[in-house]
Z-matrix of the N, CA and C atoms (Angstrom, degrees):
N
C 1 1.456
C 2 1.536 1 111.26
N 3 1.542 2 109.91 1 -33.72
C 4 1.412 3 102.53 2 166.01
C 5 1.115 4 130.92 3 -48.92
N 6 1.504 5 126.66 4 -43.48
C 7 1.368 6 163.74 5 -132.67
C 8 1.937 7 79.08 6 -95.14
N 9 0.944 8 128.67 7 -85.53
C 10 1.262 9 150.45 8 148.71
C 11 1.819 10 115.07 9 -5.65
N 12 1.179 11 96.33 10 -36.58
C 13 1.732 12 90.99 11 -173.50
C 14 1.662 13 87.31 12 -102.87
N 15 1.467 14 124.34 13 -46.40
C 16 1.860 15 107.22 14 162.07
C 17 1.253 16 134.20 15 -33.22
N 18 1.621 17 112.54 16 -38.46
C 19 1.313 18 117.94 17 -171.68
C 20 2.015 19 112.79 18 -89.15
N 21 1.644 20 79.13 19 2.29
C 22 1.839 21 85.23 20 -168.72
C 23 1.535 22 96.05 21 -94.24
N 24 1.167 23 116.68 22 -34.33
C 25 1.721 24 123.95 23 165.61
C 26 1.199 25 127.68 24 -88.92
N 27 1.410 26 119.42 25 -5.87
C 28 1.359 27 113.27 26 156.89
C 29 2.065 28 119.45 27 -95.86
N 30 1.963 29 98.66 28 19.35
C 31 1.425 30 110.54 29 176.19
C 32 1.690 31 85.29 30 -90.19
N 33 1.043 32 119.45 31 -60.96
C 34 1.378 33 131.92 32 -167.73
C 35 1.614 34 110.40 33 -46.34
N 36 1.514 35 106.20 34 -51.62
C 37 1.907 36 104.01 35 -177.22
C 38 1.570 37 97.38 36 -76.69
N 39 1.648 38 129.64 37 -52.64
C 40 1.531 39 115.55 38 -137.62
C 41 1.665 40 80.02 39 -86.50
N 42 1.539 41 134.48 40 -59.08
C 43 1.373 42 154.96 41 -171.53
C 44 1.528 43 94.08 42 -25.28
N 45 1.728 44 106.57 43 -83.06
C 46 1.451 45 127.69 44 -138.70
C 47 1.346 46 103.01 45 -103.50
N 48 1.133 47 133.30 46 -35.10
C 49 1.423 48 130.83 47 156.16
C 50 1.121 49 145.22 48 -64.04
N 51 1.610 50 109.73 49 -66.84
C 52 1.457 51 141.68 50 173.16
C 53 1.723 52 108.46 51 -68.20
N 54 1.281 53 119.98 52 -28.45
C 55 1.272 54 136.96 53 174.01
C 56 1.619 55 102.55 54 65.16
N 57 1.627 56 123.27 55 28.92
C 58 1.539 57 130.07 56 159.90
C 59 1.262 58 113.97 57 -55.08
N 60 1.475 59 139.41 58 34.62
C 61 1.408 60 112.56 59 -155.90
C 62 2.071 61 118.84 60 -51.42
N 63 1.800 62 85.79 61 -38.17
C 64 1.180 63 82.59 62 -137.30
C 65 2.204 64 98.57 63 -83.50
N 66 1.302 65 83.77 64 -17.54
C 67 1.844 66 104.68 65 169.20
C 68 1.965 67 107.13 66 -47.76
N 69 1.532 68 105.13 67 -44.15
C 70 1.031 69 143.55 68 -159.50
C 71 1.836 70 96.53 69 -56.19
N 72 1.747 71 88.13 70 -77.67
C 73 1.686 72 95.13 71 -166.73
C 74 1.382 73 105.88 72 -75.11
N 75 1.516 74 131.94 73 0.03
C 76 1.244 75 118.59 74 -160.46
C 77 1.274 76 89.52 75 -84.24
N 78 1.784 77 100.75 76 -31.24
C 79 1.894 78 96.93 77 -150.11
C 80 1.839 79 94.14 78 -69.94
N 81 1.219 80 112.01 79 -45.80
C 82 1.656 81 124.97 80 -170.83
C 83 1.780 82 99.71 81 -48.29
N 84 1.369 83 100.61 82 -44.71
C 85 1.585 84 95.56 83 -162.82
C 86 1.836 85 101.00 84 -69.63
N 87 0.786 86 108.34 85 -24.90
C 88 1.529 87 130.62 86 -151.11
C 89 1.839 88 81.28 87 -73.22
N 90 1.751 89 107.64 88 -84.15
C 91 1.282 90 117.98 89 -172.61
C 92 1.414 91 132.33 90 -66.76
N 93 1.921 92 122.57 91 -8.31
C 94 1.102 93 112.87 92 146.91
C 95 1.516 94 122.32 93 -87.67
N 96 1.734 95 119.56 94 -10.10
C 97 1.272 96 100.22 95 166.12
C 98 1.692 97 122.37 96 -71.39
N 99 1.490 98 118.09 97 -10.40
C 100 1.116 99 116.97 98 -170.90
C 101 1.889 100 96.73 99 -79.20
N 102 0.969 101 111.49 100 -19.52
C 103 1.448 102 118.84 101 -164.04
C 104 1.423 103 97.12 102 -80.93
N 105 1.136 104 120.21 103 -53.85
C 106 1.546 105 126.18 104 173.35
C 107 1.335 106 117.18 105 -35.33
N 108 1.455 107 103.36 106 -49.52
C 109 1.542 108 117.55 107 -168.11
C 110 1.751 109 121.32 108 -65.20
N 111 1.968 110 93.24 109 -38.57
C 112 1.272 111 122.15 110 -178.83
C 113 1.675 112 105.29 111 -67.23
N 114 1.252 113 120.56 112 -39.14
C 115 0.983 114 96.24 113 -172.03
C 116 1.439 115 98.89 114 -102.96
N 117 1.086 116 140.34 115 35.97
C 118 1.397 117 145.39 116 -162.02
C 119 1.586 118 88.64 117 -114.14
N 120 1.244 119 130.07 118 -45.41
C 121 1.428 120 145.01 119 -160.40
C 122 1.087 121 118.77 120 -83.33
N 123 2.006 122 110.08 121 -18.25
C 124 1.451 123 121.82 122 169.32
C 125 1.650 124 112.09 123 -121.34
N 126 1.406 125 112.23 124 12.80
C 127 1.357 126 115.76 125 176.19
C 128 1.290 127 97.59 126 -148.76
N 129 1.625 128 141.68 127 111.93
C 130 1.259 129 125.86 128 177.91
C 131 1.460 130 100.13 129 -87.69
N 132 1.091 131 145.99 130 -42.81
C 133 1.452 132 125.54 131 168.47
C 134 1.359 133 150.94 132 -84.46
N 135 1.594 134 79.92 133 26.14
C 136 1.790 135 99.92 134 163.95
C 137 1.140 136 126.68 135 -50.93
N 138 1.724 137 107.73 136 -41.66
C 139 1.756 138 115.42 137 -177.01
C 140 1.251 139 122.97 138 -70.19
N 141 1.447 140 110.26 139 -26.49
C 142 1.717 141 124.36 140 150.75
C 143 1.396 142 137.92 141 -34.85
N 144 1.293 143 95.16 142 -41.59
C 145 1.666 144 120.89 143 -146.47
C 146 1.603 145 101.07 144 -102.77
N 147 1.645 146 85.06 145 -24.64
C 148 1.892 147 104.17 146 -164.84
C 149 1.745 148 102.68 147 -86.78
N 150 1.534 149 119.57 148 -34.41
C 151 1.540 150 142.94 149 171.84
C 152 1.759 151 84.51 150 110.31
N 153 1.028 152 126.81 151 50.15
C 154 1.686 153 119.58 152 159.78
C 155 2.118 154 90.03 153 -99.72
N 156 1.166 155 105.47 154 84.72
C 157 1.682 156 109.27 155 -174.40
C 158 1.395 157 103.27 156 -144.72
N 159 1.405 158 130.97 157 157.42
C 160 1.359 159 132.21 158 171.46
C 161 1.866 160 118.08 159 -116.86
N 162 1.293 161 104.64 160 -9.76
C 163 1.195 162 119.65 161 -174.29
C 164 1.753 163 106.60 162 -59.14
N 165 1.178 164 101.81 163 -43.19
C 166 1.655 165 111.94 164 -158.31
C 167 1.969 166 93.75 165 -93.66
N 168 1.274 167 123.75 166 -13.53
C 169 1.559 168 122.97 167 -174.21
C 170 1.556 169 109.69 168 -43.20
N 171 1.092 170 113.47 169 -65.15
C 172 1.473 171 109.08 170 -158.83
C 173 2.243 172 99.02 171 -56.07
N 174 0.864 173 96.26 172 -61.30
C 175 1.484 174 102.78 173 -179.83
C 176 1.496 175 110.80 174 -37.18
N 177 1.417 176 126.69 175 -61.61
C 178 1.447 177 128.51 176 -154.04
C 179 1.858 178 85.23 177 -92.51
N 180 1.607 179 138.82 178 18.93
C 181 0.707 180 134.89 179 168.54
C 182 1.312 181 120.36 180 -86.29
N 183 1.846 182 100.90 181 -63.84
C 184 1.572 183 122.06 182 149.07
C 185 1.642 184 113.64 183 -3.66
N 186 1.646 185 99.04 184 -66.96
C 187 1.327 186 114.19 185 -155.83
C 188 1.921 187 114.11 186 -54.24
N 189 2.035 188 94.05 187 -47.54
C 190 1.607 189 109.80 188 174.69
C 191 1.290 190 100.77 189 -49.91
N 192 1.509 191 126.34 190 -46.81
C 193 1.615 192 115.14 191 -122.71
C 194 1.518 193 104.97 192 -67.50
N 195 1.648 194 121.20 193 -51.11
C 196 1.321 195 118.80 194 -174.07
C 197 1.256 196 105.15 195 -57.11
N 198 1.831 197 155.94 196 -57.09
C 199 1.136 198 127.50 197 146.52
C 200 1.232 199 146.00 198 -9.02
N 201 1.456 200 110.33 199 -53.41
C 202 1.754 201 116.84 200 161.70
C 203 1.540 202 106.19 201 -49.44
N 204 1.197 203 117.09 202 -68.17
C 205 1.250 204 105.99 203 -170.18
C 206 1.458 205 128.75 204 -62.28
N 207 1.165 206 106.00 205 -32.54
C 208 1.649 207 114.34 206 158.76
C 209 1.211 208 129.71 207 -51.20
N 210 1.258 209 114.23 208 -19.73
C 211 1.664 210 126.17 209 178.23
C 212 1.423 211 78.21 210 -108.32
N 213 0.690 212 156.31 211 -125.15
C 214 1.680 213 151.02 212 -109.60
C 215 1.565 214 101.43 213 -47.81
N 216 1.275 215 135.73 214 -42.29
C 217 1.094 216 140.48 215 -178.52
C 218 1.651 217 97.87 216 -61.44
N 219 0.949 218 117.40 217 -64.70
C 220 1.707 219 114.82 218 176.73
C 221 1.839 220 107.48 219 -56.38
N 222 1.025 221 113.70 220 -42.88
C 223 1.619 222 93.80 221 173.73
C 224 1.277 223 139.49 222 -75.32
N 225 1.361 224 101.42 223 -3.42
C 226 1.443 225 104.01 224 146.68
C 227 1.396 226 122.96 225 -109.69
N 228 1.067 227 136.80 226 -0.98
C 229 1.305 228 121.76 227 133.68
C 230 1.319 229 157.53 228 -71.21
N 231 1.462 230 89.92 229 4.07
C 232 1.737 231 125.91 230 -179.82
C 233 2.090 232 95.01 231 -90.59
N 234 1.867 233 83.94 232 -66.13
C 235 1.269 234 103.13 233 -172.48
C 236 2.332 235 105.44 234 -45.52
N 237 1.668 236 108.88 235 -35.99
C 238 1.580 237 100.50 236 -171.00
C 239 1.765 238 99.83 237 -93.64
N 240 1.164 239 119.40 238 -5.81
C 241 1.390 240 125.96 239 142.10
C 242 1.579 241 124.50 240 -23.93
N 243 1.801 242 85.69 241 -78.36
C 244 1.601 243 105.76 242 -163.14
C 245 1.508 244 99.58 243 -90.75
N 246 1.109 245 128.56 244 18.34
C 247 1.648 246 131.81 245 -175.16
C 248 1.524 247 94.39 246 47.79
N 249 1.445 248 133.52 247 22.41
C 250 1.487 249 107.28 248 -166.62
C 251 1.607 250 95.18 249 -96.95
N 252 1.598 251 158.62 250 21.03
C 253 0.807 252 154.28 251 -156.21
C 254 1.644 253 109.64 252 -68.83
N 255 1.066 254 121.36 253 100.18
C 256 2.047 255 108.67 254 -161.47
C 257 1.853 256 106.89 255 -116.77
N 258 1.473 257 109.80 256 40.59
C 259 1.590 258 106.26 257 -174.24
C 260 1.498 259 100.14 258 -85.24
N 261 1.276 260 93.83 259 137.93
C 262 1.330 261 126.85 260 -172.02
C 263 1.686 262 125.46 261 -127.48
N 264 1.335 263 139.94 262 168.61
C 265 1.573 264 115.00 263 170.89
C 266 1.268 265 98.70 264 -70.47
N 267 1.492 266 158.98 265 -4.74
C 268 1.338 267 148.51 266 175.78
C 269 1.281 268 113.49 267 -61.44
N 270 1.264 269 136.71 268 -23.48
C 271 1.436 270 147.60 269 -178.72
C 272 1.081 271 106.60 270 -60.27
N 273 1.690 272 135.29 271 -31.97
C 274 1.255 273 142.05 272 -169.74
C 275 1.156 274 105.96 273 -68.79
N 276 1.382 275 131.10 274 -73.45
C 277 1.461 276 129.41 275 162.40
C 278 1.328 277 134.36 276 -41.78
N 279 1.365 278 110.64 277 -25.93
C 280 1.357 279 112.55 278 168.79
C 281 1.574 280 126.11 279 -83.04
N 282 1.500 281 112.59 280 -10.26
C 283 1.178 282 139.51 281 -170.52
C 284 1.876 283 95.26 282 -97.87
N 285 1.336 284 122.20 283 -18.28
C 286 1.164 285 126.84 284 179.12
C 287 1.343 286 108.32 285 -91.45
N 288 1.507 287 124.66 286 -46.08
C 289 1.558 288 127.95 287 -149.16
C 290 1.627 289 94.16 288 -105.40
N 291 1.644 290 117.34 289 -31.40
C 292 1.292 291 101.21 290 -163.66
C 293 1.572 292 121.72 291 -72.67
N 294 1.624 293 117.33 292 -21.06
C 295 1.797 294 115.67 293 154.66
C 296 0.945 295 113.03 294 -41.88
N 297 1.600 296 129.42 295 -48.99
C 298 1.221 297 101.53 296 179.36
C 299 1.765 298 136.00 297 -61.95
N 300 1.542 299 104.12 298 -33.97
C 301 1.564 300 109.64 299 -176.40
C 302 1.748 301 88.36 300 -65.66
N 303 1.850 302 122.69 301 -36.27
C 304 1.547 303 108.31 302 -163.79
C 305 1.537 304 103.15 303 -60.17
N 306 1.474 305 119.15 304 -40.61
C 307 2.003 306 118.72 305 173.78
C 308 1.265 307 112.00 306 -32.93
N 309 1.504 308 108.93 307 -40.80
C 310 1.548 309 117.77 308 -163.97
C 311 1.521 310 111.87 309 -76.59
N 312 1.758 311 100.76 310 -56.35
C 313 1.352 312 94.37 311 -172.29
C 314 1.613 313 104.53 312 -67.70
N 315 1.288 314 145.04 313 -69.60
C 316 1.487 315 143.36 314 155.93
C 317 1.476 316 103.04 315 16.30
N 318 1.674 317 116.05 316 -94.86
C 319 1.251 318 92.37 317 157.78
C 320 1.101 319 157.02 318 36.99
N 321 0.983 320 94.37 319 -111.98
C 322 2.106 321 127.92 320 167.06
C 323 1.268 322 104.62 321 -44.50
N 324 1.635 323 103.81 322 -64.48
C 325 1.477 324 106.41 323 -175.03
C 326 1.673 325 135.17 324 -69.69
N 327 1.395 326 101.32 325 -43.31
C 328 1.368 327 108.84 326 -170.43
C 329 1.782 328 108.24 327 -106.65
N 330 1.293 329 119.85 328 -12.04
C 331 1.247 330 117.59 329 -171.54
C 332 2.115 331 100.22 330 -102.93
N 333 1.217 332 113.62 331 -46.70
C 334 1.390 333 116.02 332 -169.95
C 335 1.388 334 103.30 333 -77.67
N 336 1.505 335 117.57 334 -56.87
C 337 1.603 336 126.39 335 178.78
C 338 1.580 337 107.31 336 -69.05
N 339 1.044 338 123.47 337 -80.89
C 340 1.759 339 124.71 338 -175.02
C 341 1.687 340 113.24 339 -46.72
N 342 1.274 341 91.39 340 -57.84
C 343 1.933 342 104.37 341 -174.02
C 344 1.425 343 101.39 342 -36.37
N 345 1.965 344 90.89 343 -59.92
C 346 1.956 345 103.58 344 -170.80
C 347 1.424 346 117.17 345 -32.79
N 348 1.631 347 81.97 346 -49.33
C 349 1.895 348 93.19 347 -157.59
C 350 1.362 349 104.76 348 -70.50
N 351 1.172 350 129.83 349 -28.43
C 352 1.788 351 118.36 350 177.05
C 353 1.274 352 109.92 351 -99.27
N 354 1.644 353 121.11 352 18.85
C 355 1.528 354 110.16 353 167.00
C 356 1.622 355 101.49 354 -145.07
N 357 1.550 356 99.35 355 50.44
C 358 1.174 357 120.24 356 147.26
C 359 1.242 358 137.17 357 -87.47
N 360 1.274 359 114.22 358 99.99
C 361 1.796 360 130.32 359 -161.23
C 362 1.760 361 103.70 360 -61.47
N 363 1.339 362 88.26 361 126.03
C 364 1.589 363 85.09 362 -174.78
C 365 1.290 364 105.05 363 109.25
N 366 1.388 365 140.73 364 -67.34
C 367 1.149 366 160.74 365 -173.76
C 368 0.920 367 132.88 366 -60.52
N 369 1.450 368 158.41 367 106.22
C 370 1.409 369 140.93 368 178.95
C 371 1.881 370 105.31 369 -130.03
N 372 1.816 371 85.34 370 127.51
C 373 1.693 372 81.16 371 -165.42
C 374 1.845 373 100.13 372 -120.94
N 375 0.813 374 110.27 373 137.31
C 376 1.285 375 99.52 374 172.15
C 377 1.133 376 140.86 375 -58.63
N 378 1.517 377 119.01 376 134.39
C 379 1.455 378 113.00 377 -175.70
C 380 1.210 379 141.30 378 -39.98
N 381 1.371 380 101.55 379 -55.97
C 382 1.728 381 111.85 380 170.63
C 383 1.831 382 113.84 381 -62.01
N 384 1.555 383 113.43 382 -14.45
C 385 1.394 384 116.11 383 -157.24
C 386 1.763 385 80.20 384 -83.17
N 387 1.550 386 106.01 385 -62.06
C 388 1.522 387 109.77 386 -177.02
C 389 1.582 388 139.01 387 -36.81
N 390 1.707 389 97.54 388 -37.13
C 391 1.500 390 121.80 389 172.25
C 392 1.328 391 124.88 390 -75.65
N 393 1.272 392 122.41 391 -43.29
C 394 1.577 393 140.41 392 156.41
C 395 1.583 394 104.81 393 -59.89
N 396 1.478 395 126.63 394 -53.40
C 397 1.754 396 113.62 395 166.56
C 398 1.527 397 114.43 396 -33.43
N 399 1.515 398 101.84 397 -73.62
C 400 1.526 399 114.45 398 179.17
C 401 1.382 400 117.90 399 -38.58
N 402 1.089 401 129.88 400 -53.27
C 403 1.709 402 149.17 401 -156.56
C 404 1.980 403 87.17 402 -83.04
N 405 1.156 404 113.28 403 -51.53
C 406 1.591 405 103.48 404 -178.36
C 407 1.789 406 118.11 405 -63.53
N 408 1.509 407 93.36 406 -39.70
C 409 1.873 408 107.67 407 165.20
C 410 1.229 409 122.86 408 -49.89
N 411 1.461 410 125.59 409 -59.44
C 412 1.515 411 165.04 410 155.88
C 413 1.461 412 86.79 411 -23.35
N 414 1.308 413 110.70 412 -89.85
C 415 1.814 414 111.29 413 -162.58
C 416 1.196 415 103.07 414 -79.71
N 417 1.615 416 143.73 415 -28.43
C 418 1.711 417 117.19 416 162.32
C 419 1.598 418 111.70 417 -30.69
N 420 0.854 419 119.68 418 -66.35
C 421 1.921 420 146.12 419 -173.09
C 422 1.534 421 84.17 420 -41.23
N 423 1.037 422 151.63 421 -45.61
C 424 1.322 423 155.30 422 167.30
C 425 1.760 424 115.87 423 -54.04
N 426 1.206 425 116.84 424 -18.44
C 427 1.418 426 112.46 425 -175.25
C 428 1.420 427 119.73 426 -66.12
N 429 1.474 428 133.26 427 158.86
C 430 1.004 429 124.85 428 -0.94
C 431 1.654 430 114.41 429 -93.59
N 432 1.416 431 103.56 430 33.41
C 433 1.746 432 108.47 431 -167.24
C 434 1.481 433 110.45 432 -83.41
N 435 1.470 434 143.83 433 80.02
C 436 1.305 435 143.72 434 -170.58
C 437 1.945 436 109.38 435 -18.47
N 438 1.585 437 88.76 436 -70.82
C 439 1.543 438 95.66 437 177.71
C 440 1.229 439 144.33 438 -33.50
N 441 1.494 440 91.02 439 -38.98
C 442 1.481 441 126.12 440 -174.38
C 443 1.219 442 121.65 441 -48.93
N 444 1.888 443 84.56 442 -68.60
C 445 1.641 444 117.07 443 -162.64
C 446 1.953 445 89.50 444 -72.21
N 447 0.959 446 127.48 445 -63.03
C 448 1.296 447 127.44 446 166.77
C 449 1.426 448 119.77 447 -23.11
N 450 1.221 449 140.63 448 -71.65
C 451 1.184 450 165.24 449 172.19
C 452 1.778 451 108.23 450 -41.58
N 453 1.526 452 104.57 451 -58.60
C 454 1.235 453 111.31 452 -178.94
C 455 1.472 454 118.38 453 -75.23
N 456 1.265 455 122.29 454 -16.81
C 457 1.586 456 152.88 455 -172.88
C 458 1.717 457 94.34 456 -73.31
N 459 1.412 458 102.55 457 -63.54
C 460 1.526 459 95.35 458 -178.96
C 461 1.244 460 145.86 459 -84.93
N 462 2.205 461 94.25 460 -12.38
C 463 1.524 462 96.37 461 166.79
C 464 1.565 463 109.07 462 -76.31
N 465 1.114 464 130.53 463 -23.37
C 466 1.400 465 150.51 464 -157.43
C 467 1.964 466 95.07 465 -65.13
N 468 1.737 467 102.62 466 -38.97
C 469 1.152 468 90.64 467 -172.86
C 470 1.523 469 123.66 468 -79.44
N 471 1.173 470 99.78 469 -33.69
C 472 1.156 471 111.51 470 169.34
C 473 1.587 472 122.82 471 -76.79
N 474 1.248 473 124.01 472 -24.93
C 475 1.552 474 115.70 473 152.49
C 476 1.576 475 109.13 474 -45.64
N 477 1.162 476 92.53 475 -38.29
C 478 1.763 477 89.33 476 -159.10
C 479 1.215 478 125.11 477 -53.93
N 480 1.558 479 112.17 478 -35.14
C 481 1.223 480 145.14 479 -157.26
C 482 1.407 481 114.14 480 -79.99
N 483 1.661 482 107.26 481 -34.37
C 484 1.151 483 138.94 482 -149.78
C 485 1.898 484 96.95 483 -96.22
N 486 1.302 485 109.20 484 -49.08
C 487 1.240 486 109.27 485 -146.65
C 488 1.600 487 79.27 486 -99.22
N 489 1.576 488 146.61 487 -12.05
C 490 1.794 489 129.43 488 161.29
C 491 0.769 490 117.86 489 -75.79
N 492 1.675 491 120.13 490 2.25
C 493 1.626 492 119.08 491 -178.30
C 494 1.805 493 96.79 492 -112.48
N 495 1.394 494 115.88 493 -52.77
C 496 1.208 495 126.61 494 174.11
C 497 1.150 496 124.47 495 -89.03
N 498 1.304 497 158.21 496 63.13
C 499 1.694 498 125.28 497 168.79
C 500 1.249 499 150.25 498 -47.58
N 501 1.282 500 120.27 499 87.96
C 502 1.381 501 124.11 500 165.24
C 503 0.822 502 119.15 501 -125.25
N 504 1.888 503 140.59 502 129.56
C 505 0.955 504 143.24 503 -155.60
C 506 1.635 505 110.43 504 -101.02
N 507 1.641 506 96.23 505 -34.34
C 508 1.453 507 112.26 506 171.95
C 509 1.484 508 135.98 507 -66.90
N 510 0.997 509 91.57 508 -26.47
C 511 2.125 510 116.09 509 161.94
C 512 1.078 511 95.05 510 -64.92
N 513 1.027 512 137.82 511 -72.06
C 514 1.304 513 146.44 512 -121.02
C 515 2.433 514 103.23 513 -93.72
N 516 1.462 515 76.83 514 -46.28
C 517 1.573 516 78.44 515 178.18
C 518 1.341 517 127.80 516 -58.66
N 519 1.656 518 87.74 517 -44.68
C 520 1.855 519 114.45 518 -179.51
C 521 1.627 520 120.45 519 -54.12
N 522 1.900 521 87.25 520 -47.97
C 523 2.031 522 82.76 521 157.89
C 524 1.318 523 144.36 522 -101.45
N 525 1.719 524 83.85 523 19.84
C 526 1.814 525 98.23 524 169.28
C 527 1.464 526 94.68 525 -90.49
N 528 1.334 527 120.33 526 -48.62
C 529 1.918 528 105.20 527 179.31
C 530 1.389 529 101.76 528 -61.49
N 531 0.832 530 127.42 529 -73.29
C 532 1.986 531 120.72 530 -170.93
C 533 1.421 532 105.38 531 -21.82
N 534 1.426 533 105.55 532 -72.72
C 535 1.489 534 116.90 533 -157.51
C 536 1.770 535 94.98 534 -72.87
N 537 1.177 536 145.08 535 -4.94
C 538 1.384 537 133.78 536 143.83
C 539 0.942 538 120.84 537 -70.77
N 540 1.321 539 114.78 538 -60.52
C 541 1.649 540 114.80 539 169.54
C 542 1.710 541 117.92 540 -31.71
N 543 1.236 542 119.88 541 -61.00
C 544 1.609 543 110.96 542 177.42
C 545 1.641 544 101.09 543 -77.37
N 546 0.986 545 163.87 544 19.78
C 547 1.315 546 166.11 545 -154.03
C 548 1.610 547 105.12 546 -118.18
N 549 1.501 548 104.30 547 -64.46
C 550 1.551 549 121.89 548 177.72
C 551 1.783 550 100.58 549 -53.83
N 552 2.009 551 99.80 550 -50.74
C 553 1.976 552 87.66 551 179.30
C 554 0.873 553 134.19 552 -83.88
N 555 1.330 554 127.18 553 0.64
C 556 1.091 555 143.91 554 141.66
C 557 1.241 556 149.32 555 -77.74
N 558 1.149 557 147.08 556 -73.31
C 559 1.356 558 158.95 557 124.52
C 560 1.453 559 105.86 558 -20.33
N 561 0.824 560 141.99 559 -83.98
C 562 1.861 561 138.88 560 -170.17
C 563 1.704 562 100.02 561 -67.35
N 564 1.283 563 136.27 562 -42.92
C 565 1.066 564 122.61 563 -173.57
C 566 1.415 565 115.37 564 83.99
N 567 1.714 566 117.13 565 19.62
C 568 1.259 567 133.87 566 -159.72
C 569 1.502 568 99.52 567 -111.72
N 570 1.606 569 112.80 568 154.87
C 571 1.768 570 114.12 569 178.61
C 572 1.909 571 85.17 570 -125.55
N 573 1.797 572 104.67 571 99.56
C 574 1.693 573 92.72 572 167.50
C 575 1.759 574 93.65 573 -70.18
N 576 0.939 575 148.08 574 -14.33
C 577 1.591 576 127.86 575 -175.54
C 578 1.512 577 119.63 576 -62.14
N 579 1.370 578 120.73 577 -24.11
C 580 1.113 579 141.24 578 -179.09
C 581 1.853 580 100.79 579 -95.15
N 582 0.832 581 104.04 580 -48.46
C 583 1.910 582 123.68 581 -178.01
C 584 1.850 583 90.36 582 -37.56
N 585 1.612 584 95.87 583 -57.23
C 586 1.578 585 100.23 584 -162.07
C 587 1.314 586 100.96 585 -87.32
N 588 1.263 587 130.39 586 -45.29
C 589 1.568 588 109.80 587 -151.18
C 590 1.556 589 97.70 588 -113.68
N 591 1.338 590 115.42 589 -15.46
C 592 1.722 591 96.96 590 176.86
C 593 1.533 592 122.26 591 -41.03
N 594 1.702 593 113.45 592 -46.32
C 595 1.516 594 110.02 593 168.46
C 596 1.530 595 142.30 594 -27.78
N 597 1.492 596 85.64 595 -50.48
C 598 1.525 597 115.83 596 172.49
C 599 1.781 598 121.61 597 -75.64
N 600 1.307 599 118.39 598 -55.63
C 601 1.190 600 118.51 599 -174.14
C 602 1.741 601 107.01 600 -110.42
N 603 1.140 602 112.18 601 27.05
C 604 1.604 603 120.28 602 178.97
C 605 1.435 604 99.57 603 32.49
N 606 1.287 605 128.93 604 63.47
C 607 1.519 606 129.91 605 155.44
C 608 1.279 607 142.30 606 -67.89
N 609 0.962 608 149.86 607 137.78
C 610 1.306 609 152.87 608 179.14
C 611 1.467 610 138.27 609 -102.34
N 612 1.225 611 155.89 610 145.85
C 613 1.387 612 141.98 611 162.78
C 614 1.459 613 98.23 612 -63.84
């Protein structure tokens, strides 16, 4: 959880300050997958236990989908609201790479923080107490972006819910990148494709 509250303040300095985004997620994605692996090599059914599983996918998929679509339907009607609608061909790639950062953050969020807290020996915390913790953690890390923290607040709750009854980590990531991916082009009116790599490859609209 330490590990976890570092990586939540180094979103804030390299992310929101320093404006590293993309230095940022490589390094995170980079060093909790090594962590995964590490302890994968001294626990083989960690990845089980963790929802890195395929058995349970189609089901805990079911469960997202009418949500997914309910938010996408609202983000563009938010998004032809706010005139901010900004899809571009950049969405394609970001619609590719961002499951992966969603595996990561998921993760972080619902497997180290949520998992912890209800398989704390000794301990018994309530469900709803645990899911509402997470979901308030989850969208702080989102500040000072209104939308964001909002947005991320409520998928958060419903991940939460989803993944103590179900584990899958891979459901769960895949429609945290999707459903960000149209979120940012819609609703924020933001291009993360440019966010991340303009630095690097001096890109342009």
């Amino acid at each position: 959880m330490s590990a976890v509250i570092l990586t939540a303040i180094g979103k804030f300095v390299f992310m929101d300050y320093l404006n590293w985004r993309f230095a940022f997620v490589a390094t995170a994605i980079v060093s909790w997958s090594i962590y995964i692996i590490y302890r994968y090599r001294n626990e083989k059914e960690i990845l089980k236990y963790w929802g890195f599983r395929t058995d349970n996918f189609k089901l805990v998929a079911r469960k997202i989908l009418p949500f997914g679509a309910v938010a996408v339907i609202a983000f563009f009607a938010i998004g032809l609201y706010q005139n901010t609608i900004n899809i571009t061909w950049h969405i394609i790639p970001i619609l590719i790479l961002y499951p992966i950062w969603g595996v990561i953050q998921q993760f972080l969020l619902i497997v180290l923080i949520a998992g912890n807290m209800k398989d704390f020996k000794g301990v018994h915390l309530n469900k709803w107490f645990i899911v509402l913790l997470s979901a308030i953690l989850f969208s702080s890390v989102h500040y000072p972006f209104v939308w964001l923290v909002t947005g991320t607040f409520f998928l958060a709750l419903l991940y939460g819910f989803i993944y103590l009854s179900q584990k899958n980590i891979y459901v769960l990531g895949l429609f945290h990148g999707w459903l960000a991916a149209l979120f940012y082009y819609t609703v924020l009116g933001r291009d993360p494709f440019l966010e991340m790599f303009n630095k690097i490859f001096h890109l342009s609209n």
